[in-house]
MMTF fields as JSON, N, C-alpha, C and O atoms, coordinates in Angstrom:
{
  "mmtfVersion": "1.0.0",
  "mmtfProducer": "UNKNOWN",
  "numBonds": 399,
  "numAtoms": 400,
  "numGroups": 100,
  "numChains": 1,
  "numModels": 1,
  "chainsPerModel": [1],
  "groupsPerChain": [100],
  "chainIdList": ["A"],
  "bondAtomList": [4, 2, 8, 6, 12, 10, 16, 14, 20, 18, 24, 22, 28, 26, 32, 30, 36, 34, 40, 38, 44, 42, 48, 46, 52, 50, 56, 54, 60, 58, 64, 62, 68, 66, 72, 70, 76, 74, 80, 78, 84, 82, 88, 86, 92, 90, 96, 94, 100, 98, 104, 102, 108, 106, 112, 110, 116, 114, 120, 118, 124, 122, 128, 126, 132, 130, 136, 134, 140, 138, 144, 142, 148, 146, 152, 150, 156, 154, 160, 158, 164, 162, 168, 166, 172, 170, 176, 174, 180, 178, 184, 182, 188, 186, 192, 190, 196, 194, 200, 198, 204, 202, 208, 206, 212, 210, 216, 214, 220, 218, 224, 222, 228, 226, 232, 230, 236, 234, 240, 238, 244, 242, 248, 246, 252, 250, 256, 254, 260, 258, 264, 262, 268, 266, 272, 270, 276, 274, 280, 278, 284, 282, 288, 286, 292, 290, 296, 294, 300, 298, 304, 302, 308, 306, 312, 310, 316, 314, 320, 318, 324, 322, 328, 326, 332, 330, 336, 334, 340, 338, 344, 342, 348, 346, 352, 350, 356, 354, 360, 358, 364, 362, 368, 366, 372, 370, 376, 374, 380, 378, 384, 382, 388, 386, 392, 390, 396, 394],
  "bondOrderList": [1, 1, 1, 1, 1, 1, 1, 1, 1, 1, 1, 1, 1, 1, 1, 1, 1, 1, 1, 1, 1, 1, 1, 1, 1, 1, 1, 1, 1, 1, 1, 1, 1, 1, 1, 1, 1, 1, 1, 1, 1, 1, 1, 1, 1, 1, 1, 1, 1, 1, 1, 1, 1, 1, 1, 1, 1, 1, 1, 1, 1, 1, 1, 1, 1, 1, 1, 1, 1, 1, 1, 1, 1, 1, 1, 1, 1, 1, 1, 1, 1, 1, 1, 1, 1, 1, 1, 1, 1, 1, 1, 1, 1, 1, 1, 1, 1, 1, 1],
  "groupList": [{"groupName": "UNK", "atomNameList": ["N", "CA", "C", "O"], "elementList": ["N", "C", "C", "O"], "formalChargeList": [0, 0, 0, 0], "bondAtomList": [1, 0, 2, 1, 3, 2], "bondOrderList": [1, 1, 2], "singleLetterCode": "X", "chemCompType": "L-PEPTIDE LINKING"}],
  "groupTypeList": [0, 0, 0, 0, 0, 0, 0, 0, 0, 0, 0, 0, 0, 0, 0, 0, 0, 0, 0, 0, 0, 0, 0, 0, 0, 0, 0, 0, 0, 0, 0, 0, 0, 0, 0, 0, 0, 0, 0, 0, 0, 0, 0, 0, 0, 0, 0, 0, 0, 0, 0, 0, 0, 0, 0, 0, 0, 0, 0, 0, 0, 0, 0, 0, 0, 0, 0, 0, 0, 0, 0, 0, 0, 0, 0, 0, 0, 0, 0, 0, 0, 0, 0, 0, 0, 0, 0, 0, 0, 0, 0, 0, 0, 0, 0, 0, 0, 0, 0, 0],
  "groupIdList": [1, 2, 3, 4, 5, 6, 7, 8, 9, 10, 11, 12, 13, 14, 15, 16, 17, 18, 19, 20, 21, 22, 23, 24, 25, 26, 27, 28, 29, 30, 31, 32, 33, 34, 35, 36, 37, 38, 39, 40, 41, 42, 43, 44, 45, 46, 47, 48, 49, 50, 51, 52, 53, 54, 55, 56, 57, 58, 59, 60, 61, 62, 63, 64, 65, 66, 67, 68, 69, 70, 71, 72, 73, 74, 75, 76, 77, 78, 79, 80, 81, 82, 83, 84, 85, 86, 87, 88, 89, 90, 91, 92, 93, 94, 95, 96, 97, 98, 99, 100],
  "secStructList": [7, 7, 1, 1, 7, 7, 1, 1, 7, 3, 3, 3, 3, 3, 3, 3, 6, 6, 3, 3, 3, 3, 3, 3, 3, 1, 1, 7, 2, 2, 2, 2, 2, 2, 2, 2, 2, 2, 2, 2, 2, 2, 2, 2, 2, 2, 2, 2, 2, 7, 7, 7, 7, 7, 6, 6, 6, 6, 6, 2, 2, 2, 2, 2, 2, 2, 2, 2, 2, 2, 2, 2, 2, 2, 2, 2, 2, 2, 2, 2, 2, 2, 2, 2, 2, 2, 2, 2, 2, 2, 2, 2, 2, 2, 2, 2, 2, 2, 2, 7],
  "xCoordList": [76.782, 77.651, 76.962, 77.692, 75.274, 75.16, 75.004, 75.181, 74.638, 75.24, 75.831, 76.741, 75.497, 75.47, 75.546, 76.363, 74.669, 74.658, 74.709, 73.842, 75.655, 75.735, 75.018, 75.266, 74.253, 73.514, 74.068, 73.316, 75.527, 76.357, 77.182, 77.834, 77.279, 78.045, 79.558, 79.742, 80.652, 82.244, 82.686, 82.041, 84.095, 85.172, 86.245, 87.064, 85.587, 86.614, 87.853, 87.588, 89.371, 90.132, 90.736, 91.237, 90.388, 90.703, 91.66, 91.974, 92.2, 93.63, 93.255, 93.242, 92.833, 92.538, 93.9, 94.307, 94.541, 95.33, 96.784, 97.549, 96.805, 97.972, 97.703, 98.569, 96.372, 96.468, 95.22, 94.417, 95.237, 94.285, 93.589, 93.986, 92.165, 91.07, 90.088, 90.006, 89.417, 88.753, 87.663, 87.64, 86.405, 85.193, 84.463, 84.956, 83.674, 82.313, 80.894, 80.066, 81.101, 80.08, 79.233, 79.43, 77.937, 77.181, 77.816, 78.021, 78.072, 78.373, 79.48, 80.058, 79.61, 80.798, 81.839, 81.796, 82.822, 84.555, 84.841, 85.462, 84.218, 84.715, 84.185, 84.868, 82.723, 82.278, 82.988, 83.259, 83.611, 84.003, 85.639, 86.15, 86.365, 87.051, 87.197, 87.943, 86.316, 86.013, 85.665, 85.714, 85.177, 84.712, 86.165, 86.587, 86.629, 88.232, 88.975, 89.569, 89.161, 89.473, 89.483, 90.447, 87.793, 87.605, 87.449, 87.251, 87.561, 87.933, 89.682, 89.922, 90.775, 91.934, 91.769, 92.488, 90.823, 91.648, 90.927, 91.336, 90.181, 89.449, 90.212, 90.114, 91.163, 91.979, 93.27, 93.57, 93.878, 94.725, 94.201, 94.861, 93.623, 92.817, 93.2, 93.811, 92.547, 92.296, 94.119, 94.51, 95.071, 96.045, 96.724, 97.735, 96.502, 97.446, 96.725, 97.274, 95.61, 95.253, 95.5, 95.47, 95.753, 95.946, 97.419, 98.031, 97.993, 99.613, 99.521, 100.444, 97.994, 97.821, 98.661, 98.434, 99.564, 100.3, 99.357, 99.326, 98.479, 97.788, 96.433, 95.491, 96.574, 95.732, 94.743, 94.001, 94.127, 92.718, 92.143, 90.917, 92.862, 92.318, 91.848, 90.827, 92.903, 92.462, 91.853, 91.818, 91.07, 90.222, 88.646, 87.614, 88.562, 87.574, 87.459, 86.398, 88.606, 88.226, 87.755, 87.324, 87.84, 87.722, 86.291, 85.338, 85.931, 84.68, 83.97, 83.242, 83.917, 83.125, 83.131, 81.982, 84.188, 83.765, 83.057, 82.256, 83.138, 82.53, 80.83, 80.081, 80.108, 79.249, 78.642, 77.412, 79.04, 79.373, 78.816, 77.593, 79.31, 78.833, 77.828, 77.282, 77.514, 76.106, 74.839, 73.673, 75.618, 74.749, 73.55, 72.325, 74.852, 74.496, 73.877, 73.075, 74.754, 73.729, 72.683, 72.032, 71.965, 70.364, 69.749, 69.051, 70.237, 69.248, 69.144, 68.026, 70.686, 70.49, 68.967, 67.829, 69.206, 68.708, 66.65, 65.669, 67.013, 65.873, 64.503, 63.34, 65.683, 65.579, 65.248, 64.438, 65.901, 65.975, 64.384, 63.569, 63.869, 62.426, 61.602, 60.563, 61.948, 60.783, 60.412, 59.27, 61.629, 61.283, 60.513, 59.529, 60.857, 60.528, 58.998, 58.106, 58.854, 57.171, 56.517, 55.696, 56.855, 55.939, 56.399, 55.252, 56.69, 56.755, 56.024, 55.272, 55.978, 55.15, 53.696, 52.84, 53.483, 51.934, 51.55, 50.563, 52.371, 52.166, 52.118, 51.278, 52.48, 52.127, 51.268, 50.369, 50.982, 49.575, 48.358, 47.747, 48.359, 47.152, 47.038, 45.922, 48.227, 48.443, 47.673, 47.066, 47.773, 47.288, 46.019, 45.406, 45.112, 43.769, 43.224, 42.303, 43.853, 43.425, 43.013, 41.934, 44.099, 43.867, 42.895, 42.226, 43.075, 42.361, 40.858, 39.943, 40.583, 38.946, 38.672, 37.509],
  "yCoordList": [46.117, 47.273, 48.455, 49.324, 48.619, 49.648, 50.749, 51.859, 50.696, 51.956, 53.383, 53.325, 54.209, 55.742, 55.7, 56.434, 54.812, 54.927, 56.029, 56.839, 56.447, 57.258, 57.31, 58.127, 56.468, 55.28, 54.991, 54.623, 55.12, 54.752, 53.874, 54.089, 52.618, 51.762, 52.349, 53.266, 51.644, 51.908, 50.832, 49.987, 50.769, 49.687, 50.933, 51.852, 50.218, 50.74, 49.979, 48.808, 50.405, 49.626, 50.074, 51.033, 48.971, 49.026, 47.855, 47.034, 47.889, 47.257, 46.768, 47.452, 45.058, 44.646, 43.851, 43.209, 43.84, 43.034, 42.634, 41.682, 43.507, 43.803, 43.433, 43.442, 43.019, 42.293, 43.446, 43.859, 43.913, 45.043, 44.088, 43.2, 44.805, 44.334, 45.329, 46.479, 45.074, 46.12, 45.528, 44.299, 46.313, 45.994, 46.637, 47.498, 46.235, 46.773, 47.431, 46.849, 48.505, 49.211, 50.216, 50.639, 50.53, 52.071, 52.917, 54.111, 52.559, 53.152, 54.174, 54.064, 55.349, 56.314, 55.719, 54.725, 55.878, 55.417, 55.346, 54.412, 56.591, 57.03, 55.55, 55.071, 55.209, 54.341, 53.341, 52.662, 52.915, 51.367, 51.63, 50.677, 52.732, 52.774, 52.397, 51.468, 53.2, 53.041, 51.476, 51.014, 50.839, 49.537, 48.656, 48.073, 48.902, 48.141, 48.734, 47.802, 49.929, 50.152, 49.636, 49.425, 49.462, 48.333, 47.053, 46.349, 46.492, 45.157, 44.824, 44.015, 45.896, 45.818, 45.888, 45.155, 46.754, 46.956, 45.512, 45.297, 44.862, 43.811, 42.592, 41.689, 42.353, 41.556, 41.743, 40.687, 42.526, 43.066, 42.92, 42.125, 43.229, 42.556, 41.101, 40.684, 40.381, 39.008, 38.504, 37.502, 39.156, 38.389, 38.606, 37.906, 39.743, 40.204, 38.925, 38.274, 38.629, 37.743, 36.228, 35.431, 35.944, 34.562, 34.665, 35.733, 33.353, 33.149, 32.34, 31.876, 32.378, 31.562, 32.857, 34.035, 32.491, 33.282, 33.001, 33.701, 31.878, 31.993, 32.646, 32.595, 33.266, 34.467, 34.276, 35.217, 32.918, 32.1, 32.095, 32.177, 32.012, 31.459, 33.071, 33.327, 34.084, 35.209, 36.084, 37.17, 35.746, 35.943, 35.251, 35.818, 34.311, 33.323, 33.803, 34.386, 33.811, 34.552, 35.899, 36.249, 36.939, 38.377, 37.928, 38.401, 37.244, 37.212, 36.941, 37.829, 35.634, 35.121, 35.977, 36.406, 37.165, 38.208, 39.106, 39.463, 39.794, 40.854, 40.338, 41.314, 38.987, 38.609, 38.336, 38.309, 38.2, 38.286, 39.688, 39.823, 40.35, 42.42, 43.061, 44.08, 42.101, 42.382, 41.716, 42.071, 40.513, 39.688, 40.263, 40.355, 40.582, 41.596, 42.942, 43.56, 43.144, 44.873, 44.966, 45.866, 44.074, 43.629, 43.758, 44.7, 42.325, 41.911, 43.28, 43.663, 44.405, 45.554, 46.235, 46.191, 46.673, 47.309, 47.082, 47.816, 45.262, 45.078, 45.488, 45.875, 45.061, 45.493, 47.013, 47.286, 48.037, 49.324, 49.344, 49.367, 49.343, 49.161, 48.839, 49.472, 47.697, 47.111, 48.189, 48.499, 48.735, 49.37, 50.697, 50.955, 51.533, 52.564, 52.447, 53.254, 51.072, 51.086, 51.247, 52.155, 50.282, 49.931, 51.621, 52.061, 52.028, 53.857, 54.473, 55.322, 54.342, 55.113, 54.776, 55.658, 53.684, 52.997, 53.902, 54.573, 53.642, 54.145, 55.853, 56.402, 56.164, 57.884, 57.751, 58.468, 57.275, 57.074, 56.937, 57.844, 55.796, 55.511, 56.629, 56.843, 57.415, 58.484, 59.506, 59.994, 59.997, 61.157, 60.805, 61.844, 59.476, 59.195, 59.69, 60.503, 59.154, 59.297, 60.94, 61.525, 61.317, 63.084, 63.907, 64.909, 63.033, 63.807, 63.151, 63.958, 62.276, 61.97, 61.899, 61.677],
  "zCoordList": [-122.734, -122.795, -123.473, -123.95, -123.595, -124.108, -123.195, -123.698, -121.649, -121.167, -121.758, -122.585, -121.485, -121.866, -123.433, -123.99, -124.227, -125.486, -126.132, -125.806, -127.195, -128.187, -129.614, -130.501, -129.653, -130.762, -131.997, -132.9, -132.232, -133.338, -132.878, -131.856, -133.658, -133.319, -133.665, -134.465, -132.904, -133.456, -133.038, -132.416, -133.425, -132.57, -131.354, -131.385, -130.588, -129.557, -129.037, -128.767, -128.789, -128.576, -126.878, -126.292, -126.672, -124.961, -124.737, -125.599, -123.127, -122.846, -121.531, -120.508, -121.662, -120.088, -119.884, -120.853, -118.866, -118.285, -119.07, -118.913, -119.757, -120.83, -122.013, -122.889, -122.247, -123.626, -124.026, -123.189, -125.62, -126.115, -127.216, -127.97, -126.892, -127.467, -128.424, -127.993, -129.526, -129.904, -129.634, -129.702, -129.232, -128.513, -129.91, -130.639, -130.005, -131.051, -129.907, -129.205, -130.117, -129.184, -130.056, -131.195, -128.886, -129.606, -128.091, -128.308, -126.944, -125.402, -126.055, -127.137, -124.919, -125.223, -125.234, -124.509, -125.758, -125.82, -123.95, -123.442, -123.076, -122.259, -120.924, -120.019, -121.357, -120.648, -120.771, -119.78, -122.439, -122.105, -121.548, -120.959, -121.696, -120.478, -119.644, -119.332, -118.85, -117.509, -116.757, -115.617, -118.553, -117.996, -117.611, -116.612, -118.919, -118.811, -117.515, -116.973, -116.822, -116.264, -114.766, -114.031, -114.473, -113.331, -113.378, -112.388, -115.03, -115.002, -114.171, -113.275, -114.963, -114.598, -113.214, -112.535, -112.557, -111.244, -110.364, -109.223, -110.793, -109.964, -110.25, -109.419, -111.568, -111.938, -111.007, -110.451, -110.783, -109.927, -108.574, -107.904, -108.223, -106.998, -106.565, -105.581, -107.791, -107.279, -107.684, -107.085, -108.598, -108.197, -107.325, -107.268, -106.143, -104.926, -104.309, -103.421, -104.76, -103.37, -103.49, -102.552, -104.804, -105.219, -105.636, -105.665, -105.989, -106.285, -107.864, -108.534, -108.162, -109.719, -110.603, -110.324, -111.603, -113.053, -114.114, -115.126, -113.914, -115.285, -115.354, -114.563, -116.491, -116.884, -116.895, -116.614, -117.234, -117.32, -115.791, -115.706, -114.611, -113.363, -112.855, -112.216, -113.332, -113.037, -113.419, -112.84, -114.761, -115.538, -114.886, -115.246, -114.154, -113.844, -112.998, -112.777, -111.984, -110.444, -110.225, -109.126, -111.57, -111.358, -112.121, -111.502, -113.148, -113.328, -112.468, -112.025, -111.921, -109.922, -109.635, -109.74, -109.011, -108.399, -108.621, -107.757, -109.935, -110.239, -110.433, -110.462, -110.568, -110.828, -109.226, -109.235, -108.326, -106.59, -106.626, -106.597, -106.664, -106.976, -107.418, -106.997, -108.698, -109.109, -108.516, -108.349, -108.251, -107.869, -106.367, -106.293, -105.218, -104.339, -104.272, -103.571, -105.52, -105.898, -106.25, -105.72, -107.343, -107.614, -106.138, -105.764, -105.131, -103.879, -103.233, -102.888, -102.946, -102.286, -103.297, -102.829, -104.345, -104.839, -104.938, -105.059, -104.76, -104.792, -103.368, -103.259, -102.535, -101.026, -100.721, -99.834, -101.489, -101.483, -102.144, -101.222, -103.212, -103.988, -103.239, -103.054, -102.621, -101.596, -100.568, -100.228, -100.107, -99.114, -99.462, -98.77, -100.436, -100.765, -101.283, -101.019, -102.215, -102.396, -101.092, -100.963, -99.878, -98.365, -98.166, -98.092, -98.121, -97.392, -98.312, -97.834, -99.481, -100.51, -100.105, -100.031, -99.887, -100.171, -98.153, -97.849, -97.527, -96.08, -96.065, -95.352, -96.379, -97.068, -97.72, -97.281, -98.504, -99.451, -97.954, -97.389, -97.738, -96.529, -95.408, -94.935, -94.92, -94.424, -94.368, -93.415, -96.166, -96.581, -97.037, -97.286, -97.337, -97.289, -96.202, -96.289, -94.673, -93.766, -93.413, -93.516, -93.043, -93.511, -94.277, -94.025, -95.426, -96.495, -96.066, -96.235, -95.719, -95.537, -94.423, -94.086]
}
């Protein structure tokens, strides 16, 4: 959670899923918001889609998911790198060619 660090630690008090928590952060107040904010809405998510009431299953299932998200966003991202080095290095050989 250190994202958009402010470099002073605080307690921040945020509200996932009706229950409020104080977080110990150096991140802006505004980031861990935002964080709680799409925790709630991915929790809400997964209980339109499930019929579990207990808070634990939908706590587990919004974690699986959101770890599903990253998990995918790394491989995109990694995929995205890959590609951009092989075009970099191909412009590179490009402009050798040219240039000599």
């Amino acid at each position: 959670m250190n994202k958009e660090a402010s470099g002073k630690e605080r307690l921040v008090e945020i509200k996932v899923f009706g229950q409020t928590y104080t977080v110990k952060t150096d991140a802006d107040e505004e980031h861990i918001q935002a964080v709680a904010q799409y925790v709630n809405a991915k929790m809400e998510e997964v209980l339109k889609k499930t019929r579990s009431v207990s808070t634990l299953s939908v706590a587990i299932l919004t974690a699986l998911n959101i770890a599903d998200d990253l998990l995918k966003e790394r491989e995109e991202r990694k995929a995205i790198l890959q590609e951009v080095d092989k075009k970099s290095k191909d412009l590179v050989r490009q402009i050798e060619i040219n240039i000599g």
